[in-house]
C-alpha positions, 0 to 999 in steps of 0.5 A: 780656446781656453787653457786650464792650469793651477794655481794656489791648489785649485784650477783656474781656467786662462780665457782667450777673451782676457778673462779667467773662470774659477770652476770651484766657484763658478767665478768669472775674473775680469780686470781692467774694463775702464768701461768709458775710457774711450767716452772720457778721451772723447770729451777732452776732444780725443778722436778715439773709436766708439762701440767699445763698451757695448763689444765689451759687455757683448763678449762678458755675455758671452762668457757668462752664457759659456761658462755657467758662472753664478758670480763675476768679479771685477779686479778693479778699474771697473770705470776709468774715470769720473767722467765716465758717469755718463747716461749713456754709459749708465743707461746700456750697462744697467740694461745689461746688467737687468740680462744678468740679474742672477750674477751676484757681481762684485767689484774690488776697487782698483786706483781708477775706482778711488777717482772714478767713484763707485758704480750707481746703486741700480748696477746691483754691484758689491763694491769692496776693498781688496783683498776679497778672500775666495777661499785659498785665493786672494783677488785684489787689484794691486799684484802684491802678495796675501799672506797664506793667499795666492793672489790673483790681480790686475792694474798692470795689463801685462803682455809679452812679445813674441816672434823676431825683427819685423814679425814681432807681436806684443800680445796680452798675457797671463803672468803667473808668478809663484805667489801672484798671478795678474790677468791681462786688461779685458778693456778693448780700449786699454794700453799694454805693458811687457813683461820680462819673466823670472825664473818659476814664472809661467805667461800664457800669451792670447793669439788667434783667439787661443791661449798658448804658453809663451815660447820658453816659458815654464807651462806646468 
């Protein structure tokens, strides 16, 4: 289940699959894939699981399909490193991105991009440095504030913890501060870092496949 709330004058659509939809513009927000970070971690002799990748590009379809969205941009940290240009790679997601040719996608590079090098020319993706303006919204990788903008952003894959001694849960969060928002890592191949929110601050925590404020947090 999702949850609808407002931030810089417009509303924004919290995703239980880490992702966020802006209606106005029929915008899907997405941070933090690193598309091939398990792929990398592999070649340096890492056991880590495989699948990541295509459950990843399996759930953006599904999301795409649910929430009619006509553009999808990623905060940045699209693929996690250089080696991540592999023909693997690049064979299954361009044949995903051939189901979605009437996206229009835009990447805003994040710290991983700058290393990884840009998405291949047949991705038929946008790449720009932010801030990418969206009307009354600033969409940038690094959580730092636009002026006359409220940011929406990535790189920090926030979470909170939840819950007392040996039933505490850390869980992937939305943090929306007065001037910036951060939208949890949608890689399912990600690390987690809390959160310790400030007064005026807003988390909405991802359990059960449902978004639900945070136990004490300000949810207006």
């Amino acid at each position: 289940m999702a949850l609808t709330v407002q931030v810089g004058g417009q509303p924004i659509v919290l995703l239980a699959e880490r992702a966020a939809f802006l209606p106005d513009s029929a915008t899907l927000l997405v941070a933090d894939a690193h598309f091939g970070k398990a792929q990398a971690f592999r070649r340096q002799g890492v056991p880590v699981p495989a699948g990541t990748t295509a459950r990843n590009l399996a759930t953006l379809s599904q999301l795409l399909s649910r929430t009619g969205a006509r553009a999808l941009v990623f905060l940045g940290d699209l693929l996690h490193a250089r080696h991540s240009h592999a023909a693997p790679l690049e064979r299954v997601f361009g044949a995903w991105r051939a189901q979605h040719a009437q996206v229009a996608m835009t990447l805003v590079r994040g710290n991983h991009d700058d290393r990884a090098g840009d998405p291949v020319p047949q991705w038929a993706i946008r790449v720009v440095d932010e801030p990418l303006v969206l009307g009354g919204l600033a969409l940038r990788h690094h959580p730092e504030p636009e002026p006359g903008h409220y940011v929406l952003a990535g790189h920090l894959h926030p979470a909170a913890w939840v819950g007392q001694g040996p039933h505490r849960l850390r869980l992937p969060c939305f943090h929306l501060g007065p001037q910036v928002g951060v939208l949890p890592a949608f890689g399912g191949f990600t690390g987690m870092h809390p959160v310790h929110p400030q007064p005026g601050e807003r988390v909405f925590v991802i359990a059960d496949d449902v978004v639900r404020p945070l136990p004490g947090s300000r949810a207006g």
